[in-house]
C-alpha positions in Angstrom: -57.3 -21.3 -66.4 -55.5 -24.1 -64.0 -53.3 -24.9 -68.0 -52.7 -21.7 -68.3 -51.1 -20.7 -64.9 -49.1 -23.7 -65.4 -48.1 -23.0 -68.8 -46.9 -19.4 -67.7 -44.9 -20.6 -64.6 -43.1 -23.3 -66.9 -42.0 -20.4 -69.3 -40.9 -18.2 -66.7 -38.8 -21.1 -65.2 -37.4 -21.7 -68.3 -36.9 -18.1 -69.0 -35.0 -17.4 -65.7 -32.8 -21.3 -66.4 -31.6 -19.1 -69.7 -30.5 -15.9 -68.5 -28.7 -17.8 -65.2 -27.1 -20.0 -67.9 -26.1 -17.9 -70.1 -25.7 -14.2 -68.8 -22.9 -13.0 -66.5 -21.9 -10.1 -64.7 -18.7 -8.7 -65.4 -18.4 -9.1 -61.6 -18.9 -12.5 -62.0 -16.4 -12.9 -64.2 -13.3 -11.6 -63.0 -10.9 -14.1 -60.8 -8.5 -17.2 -61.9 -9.6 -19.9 -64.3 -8.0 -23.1 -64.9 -8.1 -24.9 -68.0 -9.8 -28.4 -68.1 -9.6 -31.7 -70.5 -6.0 -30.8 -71.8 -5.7 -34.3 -72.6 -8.7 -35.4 -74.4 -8.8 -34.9 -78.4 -6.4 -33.7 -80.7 -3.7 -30.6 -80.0 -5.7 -27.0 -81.2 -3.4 -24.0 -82.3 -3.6 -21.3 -80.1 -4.6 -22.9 -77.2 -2.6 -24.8 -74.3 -2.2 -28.2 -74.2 -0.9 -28.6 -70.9 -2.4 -27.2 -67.8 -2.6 -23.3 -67.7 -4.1 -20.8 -65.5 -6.0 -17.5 -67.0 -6.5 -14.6 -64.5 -9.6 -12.2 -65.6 -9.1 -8.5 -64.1 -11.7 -5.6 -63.5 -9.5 -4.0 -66.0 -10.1 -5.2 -68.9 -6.9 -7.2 -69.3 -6.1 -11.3 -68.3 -2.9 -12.9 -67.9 -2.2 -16.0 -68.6 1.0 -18.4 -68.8 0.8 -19.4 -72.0 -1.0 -16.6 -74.0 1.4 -13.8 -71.4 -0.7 -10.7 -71.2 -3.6 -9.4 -72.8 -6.8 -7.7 -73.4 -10.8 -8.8 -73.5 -13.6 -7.6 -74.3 -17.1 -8.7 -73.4 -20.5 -8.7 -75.6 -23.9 -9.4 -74.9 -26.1 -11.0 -77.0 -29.3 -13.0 -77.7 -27.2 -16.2 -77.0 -25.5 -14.9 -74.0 -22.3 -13.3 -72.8 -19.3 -13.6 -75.1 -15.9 -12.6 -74.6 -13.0 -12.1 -76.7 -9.1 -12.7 -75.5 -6.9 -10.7 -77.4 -3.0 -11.8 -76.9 0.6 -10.8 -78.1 2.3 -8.5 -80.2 2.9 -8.5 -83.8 3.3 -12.1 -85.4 2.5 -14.1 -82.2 -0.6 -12.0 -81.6 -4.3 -13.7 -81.5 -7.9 -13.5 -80.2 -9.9 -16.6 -79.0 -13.5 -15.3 -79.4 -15.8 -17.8 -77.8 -18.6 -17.5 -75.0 -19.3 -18.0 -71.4 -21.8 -20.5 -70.0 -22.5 -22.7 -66.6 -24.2 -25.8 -66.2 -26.9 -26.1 -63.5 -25.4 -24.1 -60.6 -22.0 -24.9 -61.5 -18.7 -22.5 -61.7 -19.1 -20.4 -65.2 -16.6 -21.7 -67.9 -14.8 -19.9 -71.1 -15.5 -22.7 -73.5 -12.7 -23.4 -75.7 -14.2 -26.1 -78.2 -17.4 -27.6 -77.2 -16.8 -31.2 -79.4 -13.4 -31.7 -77.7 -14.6 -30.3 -74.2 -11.8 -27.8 -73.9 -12.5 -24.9 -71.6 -11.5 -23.0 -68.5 -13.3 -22.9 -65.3 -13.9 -20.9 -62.5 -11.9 -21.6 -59.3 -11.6 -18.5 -58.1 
């Protein structure tokens, strides 16, 4: 009985680490990310190589130096909250569809590229 009180509390810990890790509010969200590791590993397309700052609105729309202004969209899933950047007009237009995640009790981050440990965090 004692094994399986224990066994149900682990889960439940486990459980609740998850969802904290990898779901978000959309209120939790919103507000100014900076981008992190600009320097480390080779240059991606599509994403800034030098520092840049993305600003997430209730809206439904970001700005962002280098990508200027666009739209995202944000999906929940088994694997947690996703989010796709849509940017630009015509030729020089894009979307970076990646997730959201936070370590521990960390600020929540837009991962970029896991290997090279691009992404933008939280600072506001």
């Amino acid at each position: 009985m004692r094994k399986t009180k224990i066994g149900v509390y682990l889960i439940s810990l486990l459980a609740v680490y998850y969802v904290y890790h990898n779901f978000f509010f959309k209120t939790t969200i919103y507000g100014k990310y900076v981008n992190r590791n600009v320097d480390i590993g080779p240059a991606i397309p599509d994403v800034a190589n030098s520092e840049d700052t993305l600003v997430i609105y209730p809206n439904n729309r970001f700005v962002s130096p280098f990508f200027g202004k666009g739209t995202y969209s944000i999906e929940y899933g088994i694997d947690g909250t996703s989010i796709d950047l849509k940017y630009g007009q015509g030729f020089s237009s894009g979307v970076i569809s990646t997730h959201i995640e936070r370590m521990y009790f960390s600020s929540p981050k837009i991962v970029i590229d896991r290997d090279l440990a691009k992404y933008y965090e939280k600072v506001d």
